[in-house]
C-alpha positions in Angstrom: 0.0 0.0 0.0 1.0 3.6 -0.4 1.1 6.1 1.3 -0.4 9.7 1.4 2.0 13.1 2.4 -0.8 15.0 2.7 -4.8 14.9 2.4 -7.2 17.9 1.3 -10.6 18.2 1.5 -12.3 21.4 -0.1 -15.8 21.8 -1.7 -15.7 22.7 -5.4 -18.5 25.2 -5.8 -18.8 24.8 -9.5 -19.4 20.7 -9.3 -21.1 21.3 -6.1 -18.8 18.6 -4.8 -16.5 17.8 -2.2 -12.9 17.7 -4.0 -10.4 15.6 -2.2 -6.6 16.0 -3.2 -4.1 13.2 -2.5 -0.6 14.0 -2.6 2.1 11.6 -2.2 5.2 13.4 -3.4 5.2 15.1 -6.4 1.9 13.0 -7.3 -1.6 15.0 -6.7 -4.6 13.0 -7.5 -8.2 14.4 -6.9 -11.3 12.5 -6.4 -14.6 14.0 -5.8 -17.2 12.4 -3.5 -20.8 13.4 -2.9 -21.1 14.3 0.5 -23.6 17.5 1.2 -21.6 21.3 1.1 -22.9 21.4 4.8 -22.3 18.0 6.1 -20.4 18.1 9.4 -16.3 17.7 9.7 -16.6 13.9 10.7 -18.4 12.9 7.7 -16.2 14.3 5.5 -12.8 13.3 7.1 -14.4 9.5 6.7 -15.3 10.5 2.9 -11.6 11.3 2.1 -10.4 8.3 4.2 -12.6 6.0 2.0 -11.1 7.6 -1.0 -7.5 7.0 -0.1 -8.7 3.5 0.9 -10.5 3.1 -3.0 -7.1 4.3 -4.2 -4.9 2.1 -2.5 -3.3 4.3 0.1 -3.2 3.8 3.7 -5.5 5.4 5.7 -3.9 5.3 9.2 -2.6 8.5 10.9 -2.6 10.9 7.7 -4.5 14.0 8.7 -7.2 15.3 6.4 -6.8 19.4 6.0 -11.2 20.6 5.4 -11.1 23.7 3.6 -14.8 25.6 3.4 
């Protein structure tokens, strides 16, 4: 498994989607996921950890930066 430097979580207002962006060196991938613009910070932490998960990456200790 890989593993993630750093995970983002912002909400794209144009998709009207949550946008999360997985960087692992000099590689950024973004994934959107449907959670609602005002769903609470809980729900979306577990969002981005199920889509590090779906990508292959390990989801233990990385922290997930929310940006609204």
């Amino acid at each position: 498994m890989m593993r993630a430097d750093r995970v983002e979580a912002s909400w794209d207002s144009e998709k009207k989607k949550w946008l999360v962006r997985i960087q692992a060196g000099e590689e950024v991938i973004r994934r959107y996921c449907d959670a609602p613009k005002d769903a609470d910070e809980q729900r979306i932490r577990a969002a981005a950890q199920k889509t590090l998960v779906d990508d292959g990456y390990e989801s233990n200790g990385v922290q997930v930066a929310i940006k609204r």
